[in-house]
C-alpha positions as CSV (number, residue, x, y, z in Angstrom):
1,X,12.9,-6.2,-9.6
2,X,11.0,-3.3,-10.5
3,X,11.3,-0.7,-7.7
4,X,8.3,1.1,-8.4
5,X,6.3,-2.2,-8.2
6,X,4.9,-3.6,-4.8
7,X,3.0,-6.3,-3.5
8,X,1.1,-6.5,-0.2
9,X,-0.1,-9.7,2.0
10,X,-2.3,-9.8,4.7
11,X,-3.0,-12.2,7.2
12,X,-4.6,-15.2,5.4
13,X,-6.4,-18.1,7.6
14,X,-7.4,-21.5,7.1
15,X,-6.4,-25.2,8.1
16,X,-4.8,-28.0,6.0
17,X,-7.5,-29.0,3.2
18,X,-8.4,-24.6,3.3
19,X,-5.9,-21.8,2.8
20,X,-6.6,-18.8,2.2
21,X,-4.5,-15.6,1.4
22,X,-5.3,-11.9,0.6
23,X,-3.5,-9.3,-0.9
24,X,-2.8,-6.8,-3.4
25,X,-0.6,-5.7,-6.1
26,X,0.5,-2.1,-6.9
27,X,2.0,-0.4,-9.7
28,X,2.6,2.1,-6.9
29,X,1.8,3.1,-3.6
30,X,3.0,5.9,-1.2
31,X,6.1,5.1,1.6
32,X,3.0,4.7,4.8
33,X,5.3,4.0,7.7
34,X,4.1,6.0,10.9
35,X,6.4,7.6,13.2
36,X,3.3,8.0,15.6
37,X,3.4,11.8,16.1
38,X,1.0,13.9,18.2
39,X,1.0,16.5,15.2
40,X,-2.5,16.6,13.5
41,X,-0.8,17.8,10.6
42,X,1.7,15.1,10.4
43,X,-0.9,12.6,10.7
44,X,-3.3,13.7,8.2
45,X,-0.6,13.6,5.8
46,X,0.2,10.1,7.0
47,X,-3.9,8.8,6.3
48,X,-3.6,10.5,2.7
49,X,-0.5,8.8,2.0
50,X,-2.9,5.4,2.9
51,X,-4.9,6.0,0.1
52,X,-2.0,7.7,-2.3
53,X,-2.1,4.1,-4.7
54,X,-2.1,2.9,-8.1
55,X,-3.1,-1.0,-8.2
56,X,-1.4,-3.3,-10.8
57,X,-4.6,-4.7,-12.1
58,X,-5.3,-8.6,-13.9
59,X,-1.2,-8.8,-12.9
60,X,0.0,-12.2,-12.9
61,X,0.9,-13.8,-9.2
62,X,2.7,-17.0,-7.8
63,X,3.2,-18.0,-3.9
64,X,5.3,-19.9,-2.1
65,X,4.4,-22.4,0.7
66,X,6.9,-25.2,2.0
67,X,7.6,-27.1,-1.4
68,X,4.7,-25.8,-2.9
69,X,3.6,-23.4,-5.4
70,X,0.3,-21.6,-6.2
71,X,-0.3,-19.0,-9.0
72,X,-3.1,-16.5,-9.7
73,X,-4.0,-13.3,-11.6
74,X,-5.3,-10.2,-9.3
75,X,-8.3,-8.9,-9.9
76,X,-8.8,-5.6,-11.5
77,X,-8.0,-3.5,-8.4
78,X,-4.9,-5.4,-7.8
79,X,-6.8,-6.9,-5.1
80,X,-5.9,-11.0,-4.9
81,X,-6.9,-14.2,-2.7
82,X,-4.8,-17.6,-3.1
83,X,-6.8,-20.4,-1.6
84,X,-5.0,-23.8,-1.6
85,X,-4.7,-27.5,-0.1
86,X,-1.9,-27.7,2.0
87,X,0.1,-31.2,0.8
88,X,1.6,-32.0,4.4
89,X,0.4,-31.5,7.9
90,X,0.4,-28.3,9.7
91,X,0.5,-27.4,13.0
92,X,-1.3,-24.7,14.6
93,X,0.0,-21.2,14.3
94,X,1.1,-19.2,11.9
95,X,2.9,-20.2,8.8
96,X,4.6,-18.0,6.5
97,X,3.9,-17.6,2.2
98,X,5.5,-15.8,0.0
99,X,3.8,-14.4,-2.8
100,X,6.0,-12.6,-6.0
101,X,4.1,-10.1,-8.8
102,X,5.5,-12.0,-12.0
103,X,6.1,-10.1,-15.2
104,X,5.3,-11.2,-18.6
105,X,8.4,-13.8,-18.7
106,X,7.5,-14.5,-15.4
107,X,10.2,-12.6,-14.1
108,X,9.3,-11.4,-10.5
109,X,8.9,-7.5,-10.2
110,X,7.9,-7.7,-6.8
111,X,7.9,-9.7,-3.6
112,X,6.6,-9.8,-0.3
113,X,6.4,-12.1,2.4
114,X,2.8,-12.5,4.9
115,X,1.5,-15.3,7.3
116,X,-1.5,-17.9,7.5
117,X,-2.9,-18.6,10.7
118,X,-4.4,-22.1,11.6
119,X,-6.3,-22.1,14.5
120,X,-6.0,-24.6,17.2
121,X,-8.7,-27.3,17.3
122,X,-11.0,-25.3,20.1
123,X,-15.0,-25.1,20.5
124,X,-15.2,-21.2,20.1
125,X,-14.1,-18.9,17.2
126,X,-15.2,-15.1,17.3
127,X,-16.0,-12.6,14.5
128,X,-16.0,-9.0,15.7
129,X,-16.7,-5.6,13.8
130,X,-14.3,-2.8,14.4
131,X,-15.6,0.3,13.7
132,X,-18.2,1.3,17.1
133,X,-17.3,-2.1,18.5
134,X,-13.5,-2.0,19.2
135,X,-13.0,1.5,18.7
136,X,-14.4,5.0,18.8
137,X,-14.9,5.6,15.0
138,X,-18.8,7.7,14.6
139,X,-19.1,5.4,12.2
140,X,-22.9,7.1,11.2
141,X,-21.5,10.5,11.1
142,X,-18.9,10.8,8.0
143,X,-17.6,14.6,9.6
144,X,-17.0,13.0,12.9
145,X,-15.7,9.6,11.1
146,X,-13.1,11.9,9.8
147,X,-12.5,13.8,12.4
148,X,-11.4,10.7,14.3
149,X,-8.8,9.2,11.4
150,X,-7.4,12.7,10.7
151,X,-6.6,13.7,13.6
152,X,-5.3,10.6,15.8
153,X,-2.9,7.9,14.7
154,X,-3.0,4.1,15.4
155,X,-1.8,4.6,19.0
156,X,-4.2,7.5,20.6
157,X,-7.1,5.9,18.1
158,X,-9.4,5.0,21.2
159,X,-11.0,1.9,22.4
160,X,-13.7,0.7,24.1
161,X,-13.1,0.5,28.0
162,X,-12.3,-3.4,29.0
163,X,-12.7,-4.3,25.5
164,X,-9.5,-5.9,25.4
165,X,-10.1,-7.3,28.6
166,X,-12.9,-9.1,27.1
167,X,-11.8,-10.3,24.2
168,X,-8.8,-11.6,25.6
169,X,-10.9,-13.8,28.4
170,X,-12.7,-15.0,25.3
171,X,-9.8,-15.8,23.6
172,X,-9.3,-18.5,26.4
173,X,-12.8,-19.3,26.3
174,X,-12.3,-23.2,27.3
175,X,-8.7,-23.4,26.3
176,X,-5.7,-21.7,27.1
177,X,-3.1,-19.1,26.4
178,X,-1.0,-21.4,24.6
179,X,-4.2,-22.8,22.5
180,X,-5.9,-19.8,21.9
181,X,-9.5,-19.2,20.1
182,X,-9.3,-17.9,16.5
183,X,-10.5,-13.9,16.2
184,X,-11.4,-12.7,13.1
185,X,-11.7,-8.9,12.4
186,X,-14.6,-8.1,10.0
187,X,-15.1,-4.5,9.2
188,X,-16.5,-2.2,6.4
189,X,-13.1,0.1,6.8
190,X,-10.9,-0.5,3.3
191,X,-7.7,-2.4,3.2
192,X,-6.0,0.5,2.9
193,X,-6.1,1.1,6.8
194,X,-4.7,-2.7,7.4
195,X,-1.5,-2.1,9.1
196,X,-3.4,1.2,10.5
197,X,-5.4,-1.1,12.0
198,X,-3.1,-4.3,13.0
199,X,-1.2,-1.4,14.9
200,X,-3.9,-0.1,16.8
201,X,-5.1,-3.8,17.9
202,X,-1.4,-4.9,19.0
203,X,-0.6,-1.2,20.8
204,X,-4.3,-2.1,22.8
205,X,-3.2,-5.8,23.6
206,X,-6.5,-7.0,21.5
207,X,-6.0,-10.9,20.7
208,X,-4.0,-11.6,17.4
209,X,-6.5,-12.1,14.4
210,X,-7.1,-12.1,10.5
211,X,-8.3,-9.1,9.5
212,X,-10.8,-9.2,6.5
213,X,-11.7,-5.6,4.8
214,X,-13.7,-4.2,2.2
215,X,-12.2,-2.9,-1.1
216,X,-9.2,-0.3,-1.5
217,X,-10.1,3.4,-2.6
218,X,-8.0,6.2,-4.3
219,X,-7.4,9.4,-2.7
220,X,-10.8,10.8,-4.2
221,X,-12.7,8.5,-2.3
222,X,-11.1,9.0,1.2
223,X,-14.3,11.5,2.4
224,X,-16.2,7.9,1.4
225,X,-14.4,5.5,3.9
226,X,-16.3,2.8,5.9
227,X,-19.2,4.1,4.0
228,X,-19.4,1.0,1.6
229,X,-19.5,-2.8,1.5
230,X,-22.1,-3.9,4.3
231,X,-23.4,-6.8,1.3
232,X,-19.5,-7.7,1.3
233,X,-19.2,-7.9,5.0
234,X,-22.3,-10.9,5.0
235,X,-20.3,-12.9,2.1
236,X,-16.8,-12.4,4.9
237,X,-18.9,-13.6,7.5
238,X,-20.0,-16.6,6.1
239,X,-16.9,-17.5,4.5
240,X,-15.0,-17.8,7.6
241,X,-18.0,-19.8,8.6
242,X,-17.9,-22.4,5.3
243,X,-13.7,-22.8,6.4
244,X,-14.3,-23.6,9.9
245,X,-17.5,-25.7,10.1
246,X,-16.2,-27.8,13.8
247,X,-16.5,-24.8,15.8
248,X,-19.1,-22.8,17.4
249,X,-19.3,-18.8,16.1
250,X,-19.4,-15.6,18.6
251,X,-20.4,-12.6,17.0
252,X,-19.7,-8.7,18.4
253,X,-20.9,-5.7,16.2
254,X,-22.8,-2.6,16.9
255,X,-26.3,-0.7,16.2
256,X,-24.7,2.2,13.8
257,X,-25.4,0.2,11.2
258,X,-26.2,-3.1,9.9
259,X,-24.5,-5.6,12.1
260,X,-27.5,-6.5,14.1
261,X,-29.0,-7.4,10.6
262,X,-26.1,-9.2,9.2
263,X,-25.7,-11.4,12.1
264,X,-29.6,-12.7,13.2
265,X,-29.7,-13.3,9.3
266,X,-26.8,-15.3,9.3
267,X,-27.9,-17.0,13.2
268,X,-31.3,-17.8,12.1
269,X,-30.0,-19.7,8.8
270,X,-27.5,-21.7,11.2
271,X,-28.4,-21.9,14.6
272,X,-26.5,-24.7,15.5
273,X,-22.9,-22.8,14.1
274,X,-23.6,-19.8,16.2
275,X,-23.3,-19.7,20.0
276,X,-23.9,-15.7,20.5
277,X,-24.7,-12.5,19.5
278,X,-23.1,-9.2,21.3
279,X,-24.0,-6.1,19.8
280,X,-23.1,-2.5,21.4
281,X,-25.7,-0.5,21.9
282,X,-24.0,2.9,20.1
283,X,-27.2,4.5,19.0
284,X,-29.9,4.8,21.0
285,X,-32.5,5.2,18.6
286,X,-32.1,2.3,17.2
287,X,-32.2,0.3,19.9
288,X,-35.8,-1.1,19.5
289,X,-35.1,-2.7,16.1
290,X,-31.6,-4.1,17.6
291,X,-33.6,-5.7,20.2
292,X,-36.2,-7.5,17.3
293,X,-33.8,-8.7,15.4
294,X,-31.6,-10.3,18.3
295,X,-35.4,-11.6,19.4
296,X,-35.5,-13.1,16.3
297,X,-32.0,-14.7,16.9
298,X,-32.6,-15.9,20.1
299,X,-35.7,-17.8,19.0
300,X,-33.5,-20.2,17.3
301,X,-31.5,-20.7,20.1
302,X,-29.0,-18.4,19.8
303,X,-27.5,-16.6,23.0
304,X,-28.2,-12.6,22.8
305,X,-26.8,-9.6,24.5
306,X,-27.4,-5.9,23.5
307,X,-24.6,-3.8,25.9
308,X,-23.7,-0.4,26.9
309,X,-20.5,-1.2,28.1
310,X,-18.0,-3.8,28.0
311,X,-18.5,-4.8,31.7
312,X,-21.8,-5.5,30.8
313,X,-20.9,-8.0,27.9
314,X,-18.3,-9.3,30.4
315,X,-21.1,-10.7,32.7
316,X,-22.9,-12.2,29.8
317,X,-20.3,-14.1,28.8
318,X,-20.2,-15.3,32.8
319,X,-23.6,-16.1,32.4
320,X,-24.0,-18.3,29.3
321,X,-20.6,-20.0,30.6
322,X,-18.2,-18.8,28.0
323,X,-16.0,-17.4,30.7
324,X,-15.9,-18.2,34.2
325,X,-17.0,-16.5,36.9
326,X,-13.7,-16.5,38.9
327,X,-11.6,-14.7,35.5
328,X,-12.5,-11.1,35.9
């Protein structure tokens, strides 16, 4: 093992003929676990530390799953996805992989274990954004952007009022706890803010979900976070759509920026894959063009709902019958 050599896995997805895992591979990367603290100066060291890297570029990769073995090479940012047919069976859940960073005798120099989550067989699967959807982020304004990732930590980062609420009636959206709706998480943010994130979701009681982010920065680039990637965040999208093509899409985003676009693209291409369209209304000059493109949507078919608050997305979702009226 090389100590200064580290590999990280995040929540893949998938189902038996699909897999998918993501990850990267560093040379090195900063100690990032959080003690939480109310000190603004101990948490703006912690966020540096996030970005504090050096990835292990074109390194060669193997993973583990049951009796099988997949290997790959990671990408020139250290950045790698595994995407394999499972041999046997699964059942829903989660499923764990382990994926080693191999040296040049294929000796392993790192290793790290992560999950895959296969969904239940359900009608509904949802895609939200994070940033200005979930949570209070300014994502428009870099100085207040900032502002809010310097100066909180994954626990006092703020959410939306009955956000969770919401998202957890939808996760039982025709089913139930035990068989529970895939979420996916589909942000701009970088993968350096994953566990950042994953901690902020499980401290608010949000539904479990794969997260998919946008490429890893250096230090130097930290005034430039969330700022990139909204061409990557349309190739996400559709990609979780290609792997589960039986099941009917949600969408939730915002108005700071170019979710409303993203989605009616993607709803007036498929119609018949999409069920809805929820965008927070988060700037209120541009509220006129959210409301032509979800016209534009809902021409096709496609249910549409541009919200101030959660409550108000809640009733929707009473109305077009994806929750019932007797769950809030």
């Amino acid at each position: 093992m090389n100590n200064s050599v580290s590999v990280k896995v995040y929540h893949g997805y998938g189902h038996k003929h699909n897999l998918v895992v993501y990850g990267h591979a560093f040379k090195f990367k900063s100690d990032t676990r959080q003690n939480y603290s109310n000190n603004i100066f101990v948490n703006i060291a912690y966020l540096f530390k996030l970005f504090i890297l050096k990835p292990y570029p074109f390194v060669k990769l193997r993973l583990s799953f049951r009796e099988q073995t997949v290997h790959q090479t990671a990408e020139y940012d250290g950045f790698f996805k595994f995407e394999w047919k499972a041999e046997d069976d699964l059942t829903a859940g989660w499923h764990e992989v382990k994926v080693e960073v191999l040296g040049e005798n294929d000796e392993t120099l790192a290793v790290n274990t992560g999950e895959v989550y296969v969904p239940h067989i359900t009608q509904y699967a949802f895609i939200s954004d994070i940033d200005d959807t979930v949570m209070v982020s300014h994502s428009a304004t870099i100085g207040r952007r900032l502002r809010e990732l310097f100066i909180k930590n994954p626990r006092t980062r703020k959410t939306f009022p009955e956000v969770a609420v919401h998202y957890s009636l939808l996760a039982k959206s025709h089913t139930d706890a035990e068989h529970p709706n895939p979420f996916f998480y589909v942000s701009s943010s970088e993968w350096n803010l994953y566990d950042y994130l994953v901690e902020t979701f499980r401290f608010n009681k949000l539904p479990d979900g794969a997260f998919l982010l946008n490429q890893i920065k250096r230090w130097k680039d930290l005034v430039r976070t969330g700022k990139t990637g909204h061409e990557g965040k349309l190739i996400r999208v559709m990609r979780i759509l290609d792997a589960f093509p039986n099941q009917k899409f949600v969408f939730f985003g915002d108005n700071s920026q170019q979710d409303p676009t993203i989605y009616s693209t993607i709803a007036i291409k498929y119609p018949k894959n999409i069920e809805a369209i929820y965008i927070r209304n988060v700037r209120q000059s541009k509220e006129n063009e959210a409301i032509a493109l979800l016209d534009k949507a809902a021409a096709h078919g496609v249910h549409t709902c541009l919200f101030l608050t959660s409550q108000e997305a809640i009733q929707h979702s009473q109305q077009i019958g994806l929750i019932g009226l007797n769950k809030v």
